[in-house]
N, C-alpha and C positions, 0 to 999 in steps of 0.2 A: 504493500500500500504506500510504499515510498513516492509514488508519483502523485500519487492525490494530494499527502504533504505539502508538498510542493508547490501545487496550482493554487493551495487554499490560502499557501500563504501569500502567493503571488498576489491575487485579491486585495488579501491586508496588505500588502503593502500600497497597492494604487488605491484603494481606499471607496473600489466599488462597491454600490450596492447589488446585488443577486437581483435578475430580471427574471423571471418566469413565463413560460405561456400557459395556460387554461389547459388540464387534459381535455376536457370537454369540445376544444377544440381540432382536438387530437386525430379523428379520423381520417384515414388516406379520402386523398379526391377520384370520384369517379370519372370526372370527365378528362378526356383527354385530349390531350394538345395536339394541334395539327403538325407542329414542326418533328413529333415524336414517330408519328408514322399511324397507323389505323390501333384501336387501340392500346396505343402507347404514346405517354408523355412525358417531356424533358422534364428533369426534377435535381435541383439542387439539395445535399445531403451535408450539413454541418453535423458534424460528431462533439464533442464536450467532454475534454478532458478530464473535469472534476466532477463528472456527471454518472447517470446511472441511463443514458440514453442519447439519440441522437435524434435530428428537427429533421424533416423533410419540407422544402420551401418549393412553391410552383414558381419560376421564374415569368410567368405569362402575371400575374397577380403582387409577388412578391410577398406571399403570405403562404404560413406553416401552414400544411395541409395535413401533416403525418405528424406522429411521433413513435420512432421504436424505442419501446422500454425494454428492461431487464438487461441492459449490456453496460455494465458497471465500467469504468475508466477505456471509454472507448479508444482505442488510439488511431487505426487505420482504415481506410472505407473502401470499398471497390462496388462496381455490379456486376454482372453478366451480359455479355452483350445483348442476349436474347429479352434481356428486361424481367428478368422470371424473377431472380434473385438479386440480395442484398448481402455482401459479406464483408464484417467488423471484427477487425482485432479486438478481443478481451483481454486487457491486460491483468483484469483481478482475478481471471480463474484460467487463464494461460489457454485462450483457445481461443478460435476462429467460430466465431459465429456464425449459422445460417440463416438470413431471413426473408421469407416470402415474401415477394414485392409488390402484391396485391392486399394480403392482411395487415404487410409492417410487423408479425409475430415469428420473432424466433424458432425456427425447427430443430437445428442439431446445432450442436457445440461439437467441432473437433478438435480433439488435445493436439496441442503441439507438444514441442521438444523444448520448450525456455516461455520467458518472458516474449513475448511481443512490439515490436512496435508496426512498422508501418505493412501495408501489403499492395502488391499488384497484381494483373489479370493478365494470362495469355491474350493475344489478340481474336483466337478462337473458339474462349472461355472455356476449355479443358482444363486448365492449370490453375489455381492463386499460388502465388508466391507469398512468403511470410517471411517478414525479418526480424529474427531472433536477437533480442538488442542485451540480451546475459551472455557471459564472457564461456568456453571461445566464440560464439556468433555463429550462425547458422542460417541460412534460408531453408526451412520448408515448404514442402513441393505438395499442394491439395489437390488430388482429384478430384475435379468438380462432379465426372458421372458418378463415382462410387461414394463421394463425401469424405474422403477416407488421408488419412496424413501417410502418403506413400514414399517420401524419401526424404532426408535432410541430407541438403548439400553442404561442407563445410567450405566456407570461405573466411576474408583478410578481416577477425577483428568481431565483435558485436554489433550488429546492424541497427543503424536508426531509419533511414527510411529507403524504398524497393520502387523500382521503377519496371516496366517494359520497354523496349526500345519505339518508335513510331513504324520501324519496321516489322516489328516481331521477332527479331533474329537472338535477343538477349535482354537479360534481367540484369540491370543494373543493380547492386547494393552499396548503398554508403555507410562507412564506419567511424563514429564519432571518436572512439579511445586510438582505433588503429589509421587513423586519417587515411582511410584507404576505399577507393571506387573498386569493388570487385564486377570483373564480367563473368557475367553465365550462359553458356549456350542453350538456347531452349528447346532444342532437341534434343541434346543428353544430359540439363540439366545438372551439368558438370564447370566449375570453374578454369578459364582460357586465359584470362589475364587480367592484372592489377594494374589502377593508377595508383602510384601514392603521389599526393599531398602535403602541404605544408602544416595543415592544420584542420581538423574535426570535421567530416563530410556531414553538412545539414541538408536542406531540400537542393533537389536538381531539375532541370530541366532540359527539352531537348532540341534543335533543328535540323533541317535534311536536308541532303542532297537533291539533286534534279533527279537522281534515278529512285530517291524513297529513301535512302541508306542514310543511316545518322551521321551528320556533319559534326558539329560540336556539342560537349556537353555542357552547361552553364550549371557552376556549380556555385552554393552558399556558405562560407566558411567558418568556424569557430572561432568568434574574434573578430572577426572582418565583418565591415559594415559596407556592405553590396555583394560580387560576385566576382568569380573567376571564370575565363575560357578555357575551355581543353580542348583541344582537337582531337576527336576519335578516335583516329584511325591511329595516331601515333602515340597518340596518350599524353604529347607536351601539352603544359599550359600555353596560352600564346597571350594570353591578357587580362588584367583587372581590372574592373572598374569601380571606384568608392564614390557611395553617395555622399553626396557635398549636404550641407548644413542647409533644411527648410529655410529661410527667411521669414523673420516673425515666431518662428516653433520653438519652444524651448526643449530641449538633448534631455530624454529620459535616461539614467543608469542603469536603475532599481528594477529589479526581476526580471533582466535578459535572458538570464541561464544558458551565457556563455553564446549566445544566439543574437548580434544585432539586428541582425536582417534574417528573417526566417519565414519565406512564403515566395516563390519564384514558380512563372508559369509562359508558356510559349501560347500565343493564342490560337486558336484550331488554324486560321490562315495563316497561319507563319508569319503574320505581318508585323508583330509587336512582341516586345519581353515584357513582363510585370514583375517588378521585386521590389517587397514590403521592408520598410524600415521600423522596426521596435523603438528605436530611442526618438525616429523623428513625427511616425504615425500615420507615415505616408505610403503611398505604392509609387515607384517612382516608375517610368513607361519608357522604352526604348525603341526605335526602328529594326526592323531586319531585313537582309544582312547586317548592315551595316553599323548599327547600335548608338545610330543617334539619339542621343536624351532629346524625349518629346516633350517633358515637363512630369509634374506629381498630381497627388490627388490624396487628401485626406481619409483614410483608410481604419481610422478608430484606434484608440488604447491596445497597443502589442500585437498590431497583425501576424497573422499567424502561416497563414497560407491561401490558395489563390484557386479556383475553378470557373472555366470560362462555358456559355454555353455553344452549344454546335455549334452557331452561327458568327459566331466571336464580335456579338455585338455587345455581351453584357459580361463583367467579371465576377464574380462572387468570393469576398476577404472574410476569413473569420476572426473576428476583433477579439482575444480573449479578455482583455481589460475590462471590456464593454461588455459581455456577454450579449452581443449583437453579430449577425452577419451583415456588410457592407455590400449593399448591389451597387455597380457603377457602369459607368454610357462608355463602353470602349473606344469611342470614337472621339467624344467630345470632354474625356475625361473627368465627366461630373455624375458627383452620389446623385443615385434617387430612390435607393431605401435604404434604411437602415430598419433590420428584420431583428426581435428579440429570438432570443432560443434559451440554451443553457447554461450552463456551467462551466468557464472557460473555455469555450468552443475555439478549435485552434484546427486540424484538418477537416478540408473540405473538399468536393468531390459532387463532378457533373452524373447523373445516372440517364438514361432511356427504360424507361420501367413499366411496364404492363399495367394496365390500370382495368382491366376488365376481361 
């Protein structure tokens, strides 16, 4: 329970008060959105680190539609492509959640092999990946048909948070004690090669080549306030970039936890980076290729992390300060919700989910 310690005190120290939403308002929406497909509706999913559940927000409205109970310190979120399911790292009872994406009610719990933190999805959704963030660090490997904890890979270090590539070819894992990017091939689910690092791999992010293939990885450091580039293919860093000082903002210290900047995201067009500043409050926006600063946008007390919708017109920041998620206009860089939920809500994550 060391991590909820942590969150509750983060709270006390910014000096919020706990927002709630109504369970009453709690029930998933039946209607479904056209951009989701017949069916099915695009749905943003904030989790809540000091929580015992995560919010379900319709982005067409900007209002809770869901809430899944019973996932005590949620840490990591994924779906199924096919929209059927919802699967959440448990970090207080060391399992991977299954939940229905019509009821929002938990089905199975499968044990892993450690503590928890972040997970990812094959592109095919036969796999989650799980990253084992207890020493020595592990990815485990979920069958999605069978439900079932079929392999741990060992890789570089205890994992904080698991990527998929945009191509499908590998799982990225970052290691906060072992500053190290492990790669895993995802068809033998076997580790091929390591980046190391100068310092604590926090969230990543990714762009591609013309042919699909991953270009660079943008990664957020332990300590460092912005992001580093690496080149894929060769594994060199090729560049930093540090955010410079809001104008007007006053430089938070207090409850970074070693994280100044911890929430970075590519938007589905490739056209923009997003990466949250903790001390400033902001998300600051960059061009692509290229990485021209397009300006910031206020982003709430200790952004956490970043999901765009399919369309990458809208961003979705989980404030944990605030205990809000931040919707924002991708294009024209301006809030126009700010959503209550839970309990430090810090990963966030786009779904396509079956509503009927």
């Amino acid at each position: 329970m060391a991590r909820l310690h942590v969150s509750r005190r983060l709270l006390s120290v910014l000096g919020i008060a706990l927002l709630s939403v109504p369970l009453t308002a709690a029930r998933p929406s039946q209607r479904g959105d056209p951009s989701g497909g017949p069916g099915k509706a695009v749905r943003i999913i904030q989790t809540n680190a000091a929580g015992d559940n995560a919010h379900v927000i319709d982005p067409s409205t900007n209002k809770v539609v869901g809430i899944i109970n019973d996932v005590e310190i949620v840490h990591g979120v994924t779906s199924a492509p096919d929209g059927s399911r919802i699967y959440l790292s448990n970090e207080a009872l060391h399992t991977l959640d299954v939940v229905d994406a019509r009821t929002l009610k938990v089905t199975k719990r499968i044990h892993l092999s450690g503590r928890p933190n972040n997970v990812a999805i094959s592109k095919d959704g036969a796999k989650v990946y799980v990253g084992i963030a207890q020493a020595p660090g592990a990815l485990d490997v979920i069958d999605t048909r069978s439900l079932e904890n079929v392999k741990t890979t060992p890789v570089e270090g205890a994992i904080h948070n698991v990527y998929v590539t945009p191509d499908g070819k590998y799982t990225i894992a970052g290691s906060i004690p072992a500053s190290t990017i492990s790669i895993v091939d995802t068809t033998s689910d076997m580790l091929v090669r390591k980046i190391k690092m100068s310092a604590g791999i926090r969230p990543m992010t990714f762009d591609q080549n013309a042919d699909g293939s991953t270009k660079n990885i943008y990664v957020q450091l332990s300590g460092f306030h912005g992001f580093a580039v690496v080149d894929f293919a060769s594994g060199k860093e090729m560049r930093r970039i540090e955010h410079p000082p809001v104008p007007g903002e006053h430089a938070h210290t207090d409850g970074l936890q070693g994280a100044p900047a911890h929430g970075l995201g590519v938007s589905p067009d490739g056209k923009t980076l997003w990466s949250t500043s903790k001390v400033y409050s902001h998300a600051y926006v960059f061009s692509l290729p290229d990485l021209t600063p397009l300006g910031h946008v206020f982003a709430g007390q200790h952004p956490e992390w970043v999901a765009f919708t399919p369309d990458s017109k809208y961003v979705y920041i989980g404030a944990a300060g605030d205990n809000m998620t931040f919707a924002i206009d991708v294009q024209t860089r301006k809030e126009v919700a700010r959503i209550p939920v839970g309990q430090v809500p810090k990963r966030v994550a786009m779904a396509i989910l079956q509503t009927n």
